[in-house]
LOMI-855481 format. One line per field, with one value per residue: residue number from 1; residue in one letter; x, y, z of N, C-alpha, C in turn. Coordinates in steps of 0.02 Angstrom, whole numbers, plus 50000, padded with zeros to 5 digits. Example, Ala and Ser with C-alpha at 12.3 -4.5 7.8 and 13.67 -1.06 7.14 Angstrom:
BEGIN
resi <- (1	2) .
resn <- (A	S) .
n.xx <- (50660	50642) .
n.yy <- (49716	49888) .
n.zz <- (50390	50354) .
ca.xx <- (50615	50684) .
ca.yy <- (49775	49947) .
ca.zz <- (50390	50357) .
c.xx <- (50660	50645) .
c.yy <- (49835	50002) .
c.zz <- (50390	50394) .
% end
This chain:
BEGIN
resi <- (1	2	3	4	5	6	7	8	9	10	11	12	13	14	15	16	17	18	19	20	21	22	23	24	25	26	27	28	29	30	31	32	33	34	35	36	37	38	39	40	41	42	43	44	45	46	47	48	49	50	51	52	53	54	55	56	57	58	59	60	61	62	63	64	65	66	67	68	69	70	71	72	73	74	75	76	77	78	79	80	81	82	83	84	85	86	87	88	89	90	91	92	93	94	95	96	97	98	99	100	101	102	103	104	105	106	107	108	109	110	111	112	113	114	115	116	117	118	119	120	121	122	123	124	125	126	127	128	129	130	131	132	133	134	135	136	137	138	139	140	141	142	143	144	145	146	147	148	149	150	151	152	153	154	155	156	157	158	159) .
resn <- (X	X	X	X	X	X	X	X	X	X	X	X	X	X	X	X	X	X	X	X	X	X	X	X	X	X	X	X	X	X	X	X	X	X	X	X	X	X	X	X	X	X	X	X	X	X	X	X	X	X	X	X	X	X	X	X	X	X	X	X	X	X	X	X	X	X	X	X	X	X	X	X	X	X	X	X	X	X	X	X	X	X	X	X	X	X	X	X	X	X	X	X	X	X	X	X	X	X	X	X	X	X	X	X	X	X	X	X	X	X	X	X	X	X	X	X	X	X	X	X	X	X	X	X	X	X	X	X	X	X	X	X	X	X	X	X	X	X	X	X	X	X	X	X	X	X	X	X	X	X	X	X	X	X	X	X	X	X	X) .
n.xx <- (55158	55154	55121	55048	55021	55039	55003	55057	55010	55072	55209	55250	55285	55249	55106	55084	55027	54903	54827	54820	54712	54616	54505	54439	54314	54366	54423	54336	54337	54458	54523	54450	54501	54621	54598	54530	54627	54729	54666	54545	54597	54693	54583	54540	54623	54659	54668	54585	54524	54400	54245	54264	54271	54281	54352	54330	54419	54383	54259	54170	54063	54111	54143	54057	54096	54154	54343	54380	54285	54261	54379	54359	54247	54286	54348	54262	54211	54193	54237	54251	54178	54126	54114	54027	54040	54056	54176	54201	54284	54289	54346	54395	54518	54643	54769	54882	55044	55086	55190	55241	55213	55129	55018	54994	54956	54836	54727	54599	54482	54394	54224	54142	54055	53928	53965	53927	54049	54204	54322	54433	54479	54587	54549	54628	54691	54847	54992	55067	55125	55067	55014	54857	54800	54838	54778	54636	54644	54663	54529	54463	54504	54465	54329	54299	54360	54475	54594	54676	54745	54797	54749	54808	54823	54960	55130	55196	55320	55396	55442) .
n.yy <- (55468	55336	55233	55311	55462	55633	55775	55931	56122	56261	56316	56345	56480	56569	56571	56586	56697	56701	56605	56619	56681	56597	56602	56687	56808	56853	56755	56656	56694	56729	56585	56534	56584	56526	56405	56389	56409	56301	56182	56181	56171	56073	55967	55991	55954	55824	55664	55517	55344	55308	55344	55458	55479	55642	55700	55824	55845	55842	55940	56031	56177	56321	56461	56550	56462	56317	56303	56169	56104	56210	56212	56072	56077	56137	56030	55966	55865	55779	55662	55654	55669	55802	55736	55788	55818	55670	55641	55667	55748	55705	55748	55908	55963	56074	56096	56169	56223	56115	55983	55821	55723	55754	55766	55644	55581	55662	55616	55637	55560	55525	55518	55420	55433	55341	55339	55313	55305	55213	55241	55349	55527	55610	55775	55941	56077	56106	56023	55958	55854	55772	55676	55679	55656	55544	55470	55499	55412	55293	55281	55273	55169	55060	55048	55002	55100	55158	55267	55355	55468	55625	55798	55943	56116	56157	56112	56116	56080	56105	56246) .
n.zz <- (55212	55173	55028	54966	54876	54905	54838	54861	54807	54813	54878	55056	55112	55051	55027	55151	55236	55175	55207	55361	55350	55364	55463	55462	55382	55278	55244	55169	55045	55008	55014	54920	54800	54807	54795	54661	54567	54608	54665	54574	54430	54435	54423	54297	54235	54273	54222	54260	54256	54325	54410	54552	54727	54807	54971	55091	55227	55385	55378	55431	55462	55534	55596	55469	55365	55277	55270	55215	55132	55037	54974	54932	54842	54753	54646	54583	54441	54309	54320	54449	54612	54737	54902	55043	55234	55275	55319	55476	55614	55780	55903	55932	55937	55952	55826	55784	55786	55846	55920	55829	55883	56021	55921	55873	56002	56034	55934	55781	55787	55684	55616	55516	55400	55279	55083	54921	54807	54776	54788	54846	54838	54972	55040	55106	55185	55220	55246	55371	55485	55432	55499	55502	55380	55374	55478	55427	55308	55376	55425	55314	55242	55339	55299	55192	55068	54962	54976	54839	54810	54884	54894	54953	54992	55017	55092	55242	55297	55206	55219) .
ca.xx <- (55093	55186	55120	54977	55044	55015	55029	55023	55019	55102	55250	55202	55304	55212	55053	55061	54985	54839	54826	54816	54655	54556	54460	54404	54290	54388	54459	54281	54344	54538	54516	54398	54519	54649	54557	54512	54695	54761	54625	54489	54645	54706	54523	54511	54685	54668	54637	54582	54452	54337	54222	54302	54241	54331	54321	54364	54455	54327	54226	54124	54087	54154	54168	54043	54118	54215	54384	54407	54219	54281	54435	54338	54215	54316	54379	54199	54216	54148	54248	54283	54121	54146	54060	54030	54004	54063	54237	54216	54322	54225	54364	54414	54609	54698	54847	54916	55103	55095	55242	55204	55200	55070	54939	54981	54915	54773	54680	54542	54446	54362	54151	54120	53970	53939	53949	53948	54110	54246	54394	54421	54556	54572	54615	54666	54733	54908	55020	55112	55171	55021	54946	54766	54779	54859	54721	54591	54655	54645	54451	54423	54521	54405	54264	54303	54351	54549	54621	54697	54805	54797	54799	54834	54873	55025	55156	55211	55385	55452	55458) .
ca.yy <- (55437	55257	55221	55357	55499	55701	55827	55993	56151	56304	56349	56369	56539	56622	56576	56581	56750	56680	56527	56635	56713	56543	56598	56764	56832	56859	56703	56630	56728	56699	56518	56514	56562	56476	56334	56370	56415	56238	56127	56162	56158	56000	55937	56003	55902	55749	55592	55445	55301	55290	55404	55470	55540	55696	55708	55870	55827	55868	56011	56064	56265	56348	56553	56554	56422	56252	56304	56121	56113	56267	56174	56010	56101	56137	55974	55940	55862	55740	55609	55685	55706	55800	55725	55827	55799	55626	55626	55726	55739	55676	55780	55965	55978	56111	56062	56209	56249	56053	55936	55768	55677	55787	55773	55585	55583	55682	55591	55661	55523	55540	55480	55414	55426	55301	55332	55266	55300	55159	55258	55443	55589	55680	55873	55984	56158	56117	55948	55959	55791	55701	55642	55692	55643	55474	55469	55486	55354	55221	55274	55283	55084	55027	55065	54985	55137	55169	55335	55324	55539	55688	55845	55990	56158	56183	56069	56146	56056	56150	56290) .
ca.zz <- (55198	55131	54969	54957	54847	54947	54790	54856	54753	54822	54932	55119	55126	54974	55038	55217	55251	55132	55261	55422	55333	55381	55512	55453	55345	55214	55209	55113	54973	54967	54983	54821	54748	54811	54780	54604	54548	54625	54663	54519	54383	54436	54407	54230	54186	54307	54189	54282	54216	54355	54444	54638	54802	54834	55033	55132	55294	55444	55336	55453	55456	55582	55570	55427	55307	55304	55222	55179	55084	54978	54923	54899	54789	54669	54635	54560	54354	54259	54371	54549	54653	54808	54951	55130	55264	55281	55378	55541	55695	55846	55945	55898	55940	55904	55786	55753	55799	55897	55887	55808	55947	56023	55856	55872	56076	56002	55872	55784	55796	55647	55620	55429	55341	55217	55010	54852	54779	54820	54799	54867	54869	55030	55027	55161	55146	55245	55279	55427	55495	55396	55545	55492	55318	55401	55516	55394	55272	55399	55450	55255	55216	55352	55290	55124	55027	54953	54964	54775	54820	54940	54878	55006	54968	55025	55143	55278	55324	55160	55209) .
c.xx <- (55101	55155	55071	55022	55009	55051	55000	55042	55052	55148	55237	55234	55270	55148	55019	55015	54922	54807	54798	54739	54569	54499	54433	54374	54293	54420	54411	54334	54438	54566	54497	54427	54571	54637	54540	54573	54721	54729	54594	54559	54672	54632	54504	54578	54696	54638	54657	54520	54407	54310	54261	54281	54292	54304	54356	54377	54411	54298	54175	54122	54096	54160	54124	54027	54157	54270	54408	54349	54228	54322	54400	54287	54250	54371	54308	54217	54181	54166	54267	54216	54139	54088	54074	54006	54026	54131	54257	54236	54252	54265	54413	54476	54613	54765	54891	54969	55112	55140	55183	55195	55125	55011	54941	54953	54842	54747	54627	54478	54364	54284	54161	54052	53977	53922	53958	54016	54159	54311	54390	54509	54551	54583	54590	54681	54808	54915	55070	55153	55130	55000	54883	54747	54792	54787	54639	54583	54644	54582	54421	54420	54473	54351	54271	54333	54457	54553	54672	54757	54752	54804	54777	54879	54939	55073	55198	55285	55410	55405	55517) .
c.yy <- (55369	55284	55270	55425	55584	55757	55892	56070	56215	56294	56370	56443	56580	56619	56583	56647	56733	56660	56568	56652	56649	56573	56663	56768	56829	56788	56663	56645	56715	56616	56489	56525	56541	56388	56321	56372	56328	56187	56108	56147	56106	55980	55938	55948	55831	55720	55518	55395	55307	55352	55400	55499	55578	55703	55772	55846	55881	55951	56027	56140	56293	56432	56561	56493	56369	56278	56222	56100	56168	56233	56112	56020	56099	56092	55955	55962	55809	55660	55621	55718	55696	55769	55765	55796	55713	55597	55669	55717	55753	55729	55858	55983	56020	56115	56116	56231	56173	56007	55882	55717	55687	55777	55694	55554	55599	55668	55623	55630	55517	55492	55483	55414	55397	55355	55310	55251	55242	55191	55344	55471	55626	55732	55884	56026	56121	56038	55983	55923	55754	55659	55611	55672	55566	55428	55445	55439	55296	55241	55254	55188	55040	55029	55066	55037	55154	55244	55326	55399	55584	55765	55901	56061	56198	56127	56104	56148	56103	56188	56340) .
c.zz <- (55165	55067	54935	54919	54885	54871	54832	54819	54767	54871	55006	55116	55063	54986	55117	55254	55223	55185	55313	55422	55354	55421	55513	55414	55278	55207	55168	55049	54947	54952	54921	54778	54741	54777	54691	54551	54554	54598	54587	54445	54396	54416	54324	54184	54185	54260	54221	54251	54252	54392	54536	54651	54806	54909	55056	55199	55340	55403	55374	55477	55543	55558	55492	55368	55323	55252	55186	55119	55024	54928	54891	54847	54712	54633	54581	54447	54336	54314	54425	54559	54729	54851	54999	55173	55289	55292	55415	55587	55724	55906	55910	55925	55912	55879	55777	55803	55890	55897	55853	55852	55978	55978	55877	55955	56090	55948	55876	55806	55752	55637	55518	55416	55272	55134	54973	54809	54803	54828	54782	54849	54910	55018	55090	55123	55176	55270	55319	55444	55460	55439	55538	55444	55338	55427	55481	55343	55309	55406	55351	55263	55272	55358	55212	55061	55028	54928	54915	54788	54869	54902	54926	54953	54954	55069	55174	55316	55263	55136	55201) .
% end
């Protein structure tokens, strides 16, 4: 991701059975608290000066729920307001188990929706090749806004 910093917070092999849970039912509920273990605890420690957009990477629901709207929730403090809703793939690829070549043939082709904040942090549950988080940093920088970190729950190359 060059100069853009990707913190993510667990082990892909310790959480990967968690992960698979996306698209089910139960995964509302193991995300939340995925999310509030990682995400919302980084939020209570993060000290930065200015207020930030927290964006979820294409959060739109799907099976119930957006698992990336769960995680971006609980980013929400005194200086990190999540926004929704406002970086969605225009094309629904499926990334999963794709070289990088492949994700990079398939762009999401992400739509912005304007907000106030000038400077965001993406999250994701999973980095892969960083394509999507790639992807979404350039739609953010043109459209005036600096992706300042990433955080993702897990990264998927180390495993």
């Amino acid at each position: 991701m060059g100069s853009i910093p990707v913190y993510s917070f667990f082990p892909y092999d310790e959480i990967e059975s968690l992960l698979l849970t996306k698209h089910t039912d139960i995964g509302y509920y193991i995300y939340r608290v995925l999310a509030a273990r990682a995400l919302g605890a980084f939020a209570c420690e993060w000290d930065y000066k200015n207020r930030v957009a927290s964006i979820g990477i294409d959060d739109h629901a799907a099976n119930g729920y957006s698992h990336t709207a769960v995680l971006n929730r609980a980013l929400a403090s005194s200086n990190i307001i999540p926004q929704y809703g406002k970086l969605r793939a225009s094309k629904h690829y499926k990334y999963a188990g794709k070289s990088a070549e492949e994700r990079l043939m398939n762009p999401r082709e992400f739509i912005y929706t304007p907000f106030a904040e000038n400077e965001v942090i993406l999250v994701d549950d999973i980095v892969t090749t960083g394509t999507t988080l790639s992807e979404a940093t350039e739609v953010l920088h043109a459209n005036g806004k600096k992706v300042i970190l990433c955080l993702t729950l897990t990264d998927a190359e180390n495993r």
